[in-house]
VEXDREN-2710 file (C-alpha; in Angstrom, 1 decimal):
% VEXDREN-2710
k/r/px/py/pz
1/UNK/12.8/11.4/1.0
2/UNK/16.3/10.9/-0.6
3/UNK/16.1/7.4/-2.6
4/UNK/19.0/4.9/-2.3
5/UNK/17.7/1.8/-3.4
6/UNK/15.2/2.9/-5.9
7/UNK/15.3/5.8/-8.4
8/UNK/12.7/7.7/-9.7
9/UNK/12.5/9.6/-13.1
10/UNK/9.9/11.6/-14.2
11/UNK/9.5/13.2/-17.9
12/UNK/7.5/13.7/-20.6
13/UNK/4.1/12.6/-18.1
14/UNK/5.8/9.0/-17.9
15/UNK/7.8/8.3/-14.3
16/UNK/10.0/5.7/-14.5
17/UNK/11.1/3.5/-10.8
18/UNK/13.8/1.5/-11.3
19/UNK/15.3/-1.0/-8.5
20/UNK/18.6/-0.3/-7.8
21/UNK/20.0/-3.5/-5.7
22/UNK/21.1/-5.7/-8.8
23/UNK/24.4/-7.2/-6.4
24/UNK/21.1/-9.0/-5.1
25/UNK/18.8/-9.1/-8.4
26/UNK/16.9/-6.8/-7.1
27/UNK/15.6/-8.0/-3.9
28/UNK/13.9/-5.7/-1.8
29/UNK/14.0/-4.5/2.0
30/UNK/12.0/-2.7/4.4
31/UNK/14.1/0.3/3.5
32/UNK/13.1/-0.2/-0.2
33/UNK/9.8/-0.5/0.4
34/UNK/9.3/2.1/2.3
35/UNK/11.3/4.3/-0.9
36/UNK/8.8/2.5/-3.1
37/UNK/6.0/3.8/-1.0
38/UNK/7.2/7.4/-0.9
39/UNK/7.7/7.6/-4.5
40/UNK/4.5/6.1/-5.5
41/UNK/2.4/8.7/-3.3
42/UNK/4.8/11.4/-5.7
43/UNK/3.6/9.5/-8.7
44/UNK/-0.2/9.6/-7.1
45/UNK/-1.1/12.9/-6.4
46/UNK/1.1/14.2/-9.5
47/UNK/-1.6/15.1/-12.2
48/UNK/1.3/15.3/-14.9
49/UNK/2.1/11.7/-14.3
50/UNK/-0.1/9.9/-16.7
51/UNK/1.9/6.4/-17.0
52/UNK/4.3/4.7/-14.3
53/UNK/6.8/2.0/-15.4
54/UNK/8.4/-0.3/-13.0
55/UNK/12.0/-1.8/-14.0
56/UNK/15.4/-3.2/-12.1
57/UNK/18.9/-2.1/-12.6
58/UNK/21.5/-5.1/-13.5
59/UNK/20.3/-8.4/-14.9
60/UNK/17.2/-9.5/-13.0
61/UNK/13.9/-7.2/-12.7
62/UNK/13.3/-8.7/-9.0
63/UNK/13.4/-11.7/-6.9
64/UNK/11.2/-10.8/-4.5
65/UNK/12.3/-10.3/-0.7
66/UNK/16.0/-9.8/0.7
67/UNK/16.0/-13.5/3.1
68/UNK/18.7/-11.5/5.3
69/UNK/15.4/-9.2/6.0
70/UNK/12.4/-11.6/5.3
71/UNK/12.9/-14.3/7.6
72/UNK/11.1/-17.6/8.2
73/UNK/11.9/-18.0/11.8
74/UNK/10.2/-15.1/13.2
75/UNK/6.8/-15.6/15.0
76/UNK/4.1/-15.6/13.0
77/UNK/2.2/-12.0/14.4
78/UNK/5.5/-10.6/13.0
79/UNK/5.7/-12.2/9.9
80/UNK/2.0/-10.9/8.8
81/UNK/3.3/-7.5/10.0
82/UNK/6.1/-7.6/8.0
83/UNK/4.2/-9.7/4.7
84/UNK/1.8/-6.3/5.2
85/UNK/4.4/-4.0/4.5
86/UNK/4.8/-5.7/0.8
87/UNK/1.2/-6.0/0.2
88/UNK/0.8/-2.5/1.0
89/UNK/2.6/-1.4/-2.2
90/UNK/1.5/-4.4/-4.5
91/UNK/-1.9/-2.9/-3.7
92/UNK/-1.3/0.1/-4.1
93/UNK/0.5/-0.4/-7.7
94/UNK/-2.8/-2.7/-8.4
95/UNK/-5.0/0.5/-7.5
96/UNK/-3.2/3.2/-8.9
97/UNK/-5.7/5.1/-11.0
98/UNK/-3.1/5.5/-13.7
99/UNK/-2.1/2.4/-16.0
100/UNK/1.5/0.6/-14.8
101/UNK/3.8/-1.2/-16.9
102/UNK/6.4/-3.8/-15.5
103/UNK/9.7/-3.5/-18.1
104/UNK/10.7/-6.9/-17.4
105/UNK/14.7/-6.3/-17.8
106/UNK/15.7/-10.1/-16.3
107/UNK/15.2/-12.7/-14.1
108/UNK/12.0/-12.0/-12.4
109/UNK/10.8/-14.4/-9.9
110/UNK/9.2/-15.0/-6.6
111/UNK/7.8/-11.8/-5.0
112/UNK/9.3/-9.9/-8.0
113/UNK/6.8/-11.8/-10.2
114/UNK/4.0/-11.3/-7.8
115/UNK/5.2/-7.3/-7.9
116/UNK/5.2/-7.5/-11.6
117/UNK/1.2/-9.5/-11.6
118/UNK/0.4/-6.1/-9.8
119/UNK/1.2/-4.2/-12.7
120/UNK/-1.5/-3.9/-15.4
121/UNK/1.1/-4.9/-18.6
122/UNK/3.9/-6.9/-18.4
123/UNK/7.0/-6.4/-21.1
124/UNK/9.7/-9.1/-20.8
125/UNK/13.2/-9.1/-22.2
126/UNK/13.6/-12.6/-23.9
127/UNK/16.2/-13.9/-21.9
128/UNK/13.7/-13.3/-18.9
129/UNK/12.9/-16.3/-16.7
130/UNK/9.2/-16.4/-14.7
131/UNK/8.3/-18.7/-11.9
132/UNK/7.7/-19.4/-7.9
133/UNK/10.3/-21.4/-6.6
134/UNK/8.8/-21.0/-3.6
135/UNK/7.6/-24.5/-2.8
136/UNK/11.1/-25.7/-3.2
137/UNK/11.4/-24.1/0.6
138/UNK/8.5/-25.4/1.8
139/UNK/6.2/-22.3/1.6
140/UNK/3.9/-20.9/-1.2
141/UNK/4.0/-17.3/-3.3
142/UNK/2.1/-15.6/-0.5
143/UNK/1.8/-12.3/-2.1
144/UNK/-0.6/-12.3/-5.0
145/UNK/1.2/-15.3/-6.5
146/UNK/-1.8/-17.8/-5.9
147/UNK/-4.6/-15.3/-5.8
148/UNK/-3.0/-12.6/-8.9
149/UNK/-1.8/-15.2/-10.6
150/UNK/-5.4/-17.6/-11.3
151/UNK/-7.3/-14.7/-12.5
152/UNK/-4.4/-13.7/-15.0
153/UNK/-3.5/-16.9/-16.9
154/UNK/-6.2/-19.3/-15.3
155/UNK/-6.7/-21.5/-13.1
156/UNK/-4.4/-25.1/-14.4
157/UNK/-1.6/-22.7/-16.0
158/UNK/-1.5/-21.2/-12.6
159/UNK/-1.6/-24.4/-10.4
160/UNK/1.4/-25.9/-12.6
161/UNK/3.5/-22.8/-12.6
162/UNK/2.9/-22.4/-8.9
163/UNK/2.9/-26.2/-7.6
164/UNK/6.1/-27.4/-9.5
165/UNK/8.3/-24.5/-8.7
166/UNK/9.7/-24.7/-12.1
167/UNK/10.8/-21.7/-14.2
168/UNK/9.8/-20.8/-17.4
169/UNK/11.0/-18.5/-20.2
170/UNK/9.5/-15.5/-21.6
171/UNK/8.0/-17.7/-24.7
172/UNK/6.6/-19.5/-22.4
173/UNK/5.4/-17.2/-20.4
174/UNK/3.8/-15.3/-23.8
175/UNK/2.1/-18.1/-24.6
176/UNK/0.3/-18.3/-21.2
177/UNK/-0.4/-15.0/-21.4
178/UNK/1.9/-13.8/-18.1
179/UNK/3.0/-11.5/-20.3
180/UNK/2.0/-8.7/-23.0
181/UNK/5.0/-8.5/-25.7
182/UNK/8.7/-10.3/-25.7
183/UNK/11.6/-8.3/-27.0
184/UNK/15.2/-8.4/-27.1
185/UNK/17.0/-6.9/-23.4
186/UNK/17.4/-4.0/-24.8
187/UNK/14.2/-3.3/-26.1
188/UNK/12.6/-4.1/-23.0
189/UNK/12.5/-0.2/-21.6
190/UNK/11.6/1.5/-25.2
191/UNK/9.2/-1.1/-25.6
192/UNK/7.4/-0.1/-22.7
193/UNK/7.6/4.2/-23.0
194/UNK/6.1/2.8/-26.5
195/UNK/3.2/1.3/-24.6
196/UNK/3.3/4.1/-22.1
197/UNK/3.1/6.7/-25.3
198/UNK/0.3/4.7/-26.5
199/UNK/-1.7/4.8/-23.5
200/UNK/-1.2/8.6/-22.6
201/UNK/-3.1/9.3/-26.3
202/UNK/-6.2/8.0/-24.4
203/UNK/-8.4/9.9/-22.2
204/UNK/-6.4/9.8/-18.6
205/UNK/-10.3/9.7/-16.6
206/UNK/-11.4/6.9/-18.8
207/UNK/-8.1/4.7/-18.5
208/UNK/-7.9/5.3/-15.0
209/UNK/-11.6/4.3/-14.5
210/UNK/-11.5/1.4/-17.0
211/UNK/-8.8/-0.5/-14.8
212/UNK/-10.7/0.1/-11.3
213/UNK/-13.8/-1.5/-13.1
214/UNK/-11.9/-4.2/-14.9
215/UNK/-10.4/-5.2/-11.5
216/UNK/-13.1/-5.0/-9.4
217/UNK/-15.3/-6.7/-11.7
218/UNK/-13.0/-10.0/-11.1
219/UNK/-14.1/-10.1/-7.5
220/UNK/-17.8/-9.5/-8.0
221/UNK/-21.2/-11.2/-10.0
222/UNK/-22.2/-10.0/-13.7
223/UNK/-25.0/-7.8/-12.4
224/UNK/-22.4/-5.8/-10.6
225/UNK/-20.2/-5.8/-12.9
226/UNK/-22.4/-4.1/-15.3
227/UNK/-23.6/-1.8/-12.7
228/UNK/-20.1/-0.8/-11.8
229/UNK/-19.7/-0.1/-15.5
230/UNK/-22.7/2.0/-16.1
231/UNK/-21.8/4.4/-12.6
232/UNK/-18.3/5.0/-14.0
233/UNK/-19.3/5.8/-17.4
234/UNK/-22.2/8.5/-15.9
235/UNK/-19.4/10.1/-14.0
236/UNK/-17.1/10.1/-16.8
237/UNK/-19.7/11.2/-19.2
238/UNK/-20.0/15.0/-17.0
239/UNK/-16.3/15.3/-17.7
240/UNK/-14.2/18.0/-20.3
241/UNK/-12.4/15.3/-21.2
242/UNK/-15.4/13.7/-22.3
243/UNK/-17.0/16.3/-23.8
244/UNK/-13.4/17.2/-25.8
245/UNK/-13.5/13.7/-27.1
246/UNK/-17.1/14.3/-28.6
247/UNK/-16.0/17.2/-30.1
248/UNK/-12.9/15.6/-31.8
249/UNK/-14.8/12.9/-32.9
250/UNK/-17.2/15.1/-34.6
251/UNK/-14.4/17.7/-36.0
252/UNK/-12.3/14.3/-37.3
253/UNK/-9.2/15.6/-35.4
254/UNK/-7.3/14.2/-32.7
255/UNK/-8.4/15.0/-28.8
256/UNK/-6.7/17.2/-26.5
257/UNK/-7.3/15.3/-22.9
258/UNK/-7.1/17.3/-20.1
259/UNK/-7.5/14.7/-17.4
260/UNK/-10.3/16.9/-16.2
END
């Protein structure tokens, strides 16, 4: 489908979506989502794709929903229709079998934070501002912002950031460990194809399968955990890409991953 409010670059194995509504930092619409959707099955089911990084065009990264489209007065059957439709990708970034990065270019906020606790690393500009305002209206961050949030920076850092409805900068927001690196704006998208580069070095099977395990294993006991952990590894273990890195290993050269 032809992309208005989103664009989608692919090269070099790393594809790049960037939000493209900065008159409204950012803030997405069911006609963006749906884009967001169609471009993430492309970045899916290509094999060449081994990195995705998520950014925003302007000054803010996101600020979660458009209020002319997300509003609070319809009934409530429609609002979990229409809260589904945002989950839906959130999910899906969270269960992409390929690592994602958030390029944190701005003000990122609300659902856009919740978007961005989706992705596995977080790079903010340091002018960046992080926080759910949303108790301020009366509500609560109902889309990963309670539930993402707690299992990422722990339970008190998350009950103040989320309770007050204050906003915090990218120190901050280092410091509590929302966030992987802090550099200058415009840093923010090199720092992340430098991440992206790094990651892309590593087997493509074993990244992919490390992240399904590490999230899964939140939700589940030790036991499983472990046993989780020992059926990816005996899958990954009959794999050329395993048996390449063996071989590397053991001839002191770098591997040459095949994603197979």
């Amino acid at each position: 489908m032809p992309f208005e409010k989103i664009a989608l670059d692919v090269s070099g194995g790393i594809a790049i979506v960037t939000f493209r509504n900065p008159e409204k930092l950012n803030a997405w619409d069911g006609q963006m989502l749906q884009e967001l959707k169609a471009a993430w099955k492309n970045i899916a089911r290509d094999d060449q794709v081994r990195v995705a990084i998520l950014t925003g065009e302007g000054r803010a990264f996101s600020v979660g929903a458009d209020l002319n489209w997300f509003t609070p007065d319809v009934p409530t059957h429609q609002f979990r229709i229409q809260a589904i439709e945002a989950h839906d990708f959130f999910d899906a970034v969270e269960n992409l079998e390929k690592p994602v990065i958030a390029a944190i270019n701005g003000t990122c906020v609300g659902g856009g934070l919740e978007l961005a606790l989706s992705c596995d690393l977080r790079i903010a500009c340091d002018t960046a501002r992080f926080g759910f305002p949303e108790v301020n209206a009366g509500i609560i961050p109902g889309s990963g912002g309670c539930s993402r949030l707690a299992r990422l920076v722990g339970v008190g850092a998350a009950k103040e950031l989320v309770m007050t409805g204050e906003l915090i900068g990218a120190a901050e927001a280092k410091e509590m460990r929302l966030v992987n690196a802090v550099v200058p704006t415009d840093q923010v998208l090199p720092k992340a194809k430098e991440f992206a580069a790094k990651l892309m070095k590593r087997g493509p099977l074993a990244v992919g399968m490390a992240k399904q395990i590490i999230n899964t294993a939140l939700s589940v006991d030790a036991a499983t955990g472990r046993a989780l952990e020992r059926l990816g590894q005996s899958i990954l273990l009959t794999t050329a890409d395993a048996q390449e890195g063996f071989r590397a290993f053991r001839e002191k050269r770098p591997p040459k991953f095949s994603g197979r």
